[in-house]
C-alpha positions in Angstrom: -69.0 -74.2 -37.5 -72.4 -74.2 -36.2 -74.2 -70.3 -36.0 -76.5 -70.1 -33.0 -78.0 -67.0 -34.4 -77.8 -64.0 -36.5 -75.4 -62.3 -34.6 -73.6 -64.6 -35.3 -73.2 -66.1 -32.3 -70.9 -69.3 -33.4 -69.2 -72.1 -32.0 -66.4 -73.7 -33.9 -65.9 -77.4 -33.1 -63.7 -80.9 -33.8 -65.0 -84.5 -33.6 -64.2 -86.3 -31.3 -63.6 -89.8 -31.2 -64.2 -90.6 -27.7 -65.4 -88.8 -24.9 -65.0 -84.9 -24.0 -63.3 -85.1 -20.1 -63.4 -81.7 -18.9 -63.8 -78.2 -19.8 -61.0 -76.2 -20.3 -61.1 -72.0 -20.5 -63.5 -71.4 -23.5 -63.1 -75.0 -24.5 -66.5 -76.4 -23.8 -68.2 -79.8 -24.5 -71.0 -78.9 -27.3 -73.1 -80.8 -29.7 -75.0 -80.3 -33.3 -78.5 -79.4 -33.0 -80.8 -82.8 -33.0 -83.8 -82.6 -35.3 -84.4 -82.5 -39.5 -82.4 -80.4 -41.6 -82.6 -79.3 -44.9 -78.9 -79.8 -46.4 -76.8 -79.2 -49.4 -73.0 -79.7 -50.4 -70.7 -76.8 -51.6 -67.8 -78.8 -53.6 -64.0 -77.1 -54.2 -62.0 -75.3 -51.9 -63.9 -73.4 -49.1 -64.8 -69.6 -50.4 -67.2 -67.0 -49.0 -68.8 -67.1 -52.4 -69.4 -70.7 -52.7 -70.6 -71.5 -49.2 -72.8 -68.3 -49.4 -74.7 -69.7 -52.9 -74.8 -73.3 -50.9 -76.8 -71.3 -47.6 -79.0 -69.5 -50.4 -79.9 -72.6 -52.1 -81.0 -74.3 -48.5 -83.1 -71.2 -47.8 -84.6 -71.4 -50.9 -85.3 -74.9 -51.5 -86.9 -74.7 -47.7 -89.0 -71.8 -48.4 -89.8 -73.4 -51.7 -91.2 -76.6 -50.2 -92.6 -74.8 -47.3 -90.2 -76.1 -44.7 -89.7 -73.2 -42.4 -86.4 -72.4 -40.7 -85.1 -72.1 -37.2 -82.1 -69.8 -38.2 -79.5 -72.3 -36.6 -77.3 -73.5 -39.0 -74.0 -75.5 -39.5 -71.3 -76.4 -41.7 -69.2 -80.1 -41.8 -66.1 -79.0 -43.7 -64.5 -82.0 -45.2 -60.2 -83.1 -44.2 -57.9 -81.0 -46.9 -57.0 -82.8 -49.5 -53.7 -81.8 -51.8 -56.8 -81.5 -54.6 -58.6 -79.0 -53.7 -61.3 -79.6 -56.6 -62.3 -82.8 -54.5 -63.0 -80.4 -51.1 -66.7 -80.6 -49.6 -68.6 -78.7 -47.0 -71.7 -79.5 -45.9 -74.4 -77.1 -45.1 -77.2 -77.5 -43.3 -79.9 -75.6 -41.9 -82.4 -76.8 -38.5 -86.6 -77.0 -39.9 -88.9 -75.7 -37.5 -90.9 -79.2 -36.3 
């Protein structure tokens, strides 16, 4: 889920593993954002409380450390598991160069 803006303006994506052939209605080739990132893992099933806390503890630690922030964002959510104790998202946030 990557979030473009505070709209949010979001796109919601799959890897692939290969390569994208053609567009298809709203399905459209995209990538993550290149540059550094300040990052941060919210661990157990996916809830708006826990990846909420992870996104406040990216700000935080960036603003912290004086790394200032673009506002794009993503997050890597890990393949289910039948445990969902042992589910991980990643969270990351773009730094201004």
């Amino acid at each position: 889920m990557l979030y473009l803006d505070d709209v949010p303006t979001v796109e919601v994506g799959v890897e692939l593993d290969g390569t994208f052939v053609a567009p298809t209605g709203r399905v459209v080739e995209s990538a993550l954002p290149e540059g550094r990132a300040a990052t941060t893992v919210a661990r157990g099933a996916p809830s708006r409380e826990g990846l909420a806390a992870a996104h406040a503890a990216v700000v935080e630690w960036s603003r912290t450390n004086d790394h200032e922030l673009t506002g794009t964002r993503w997050e890597v959510y890990d393949h289910w598991r039948d445990d969902p104790d042992s589910f991980e998202t990643a969270v990351y946030w773009l730094l201004a160069s």
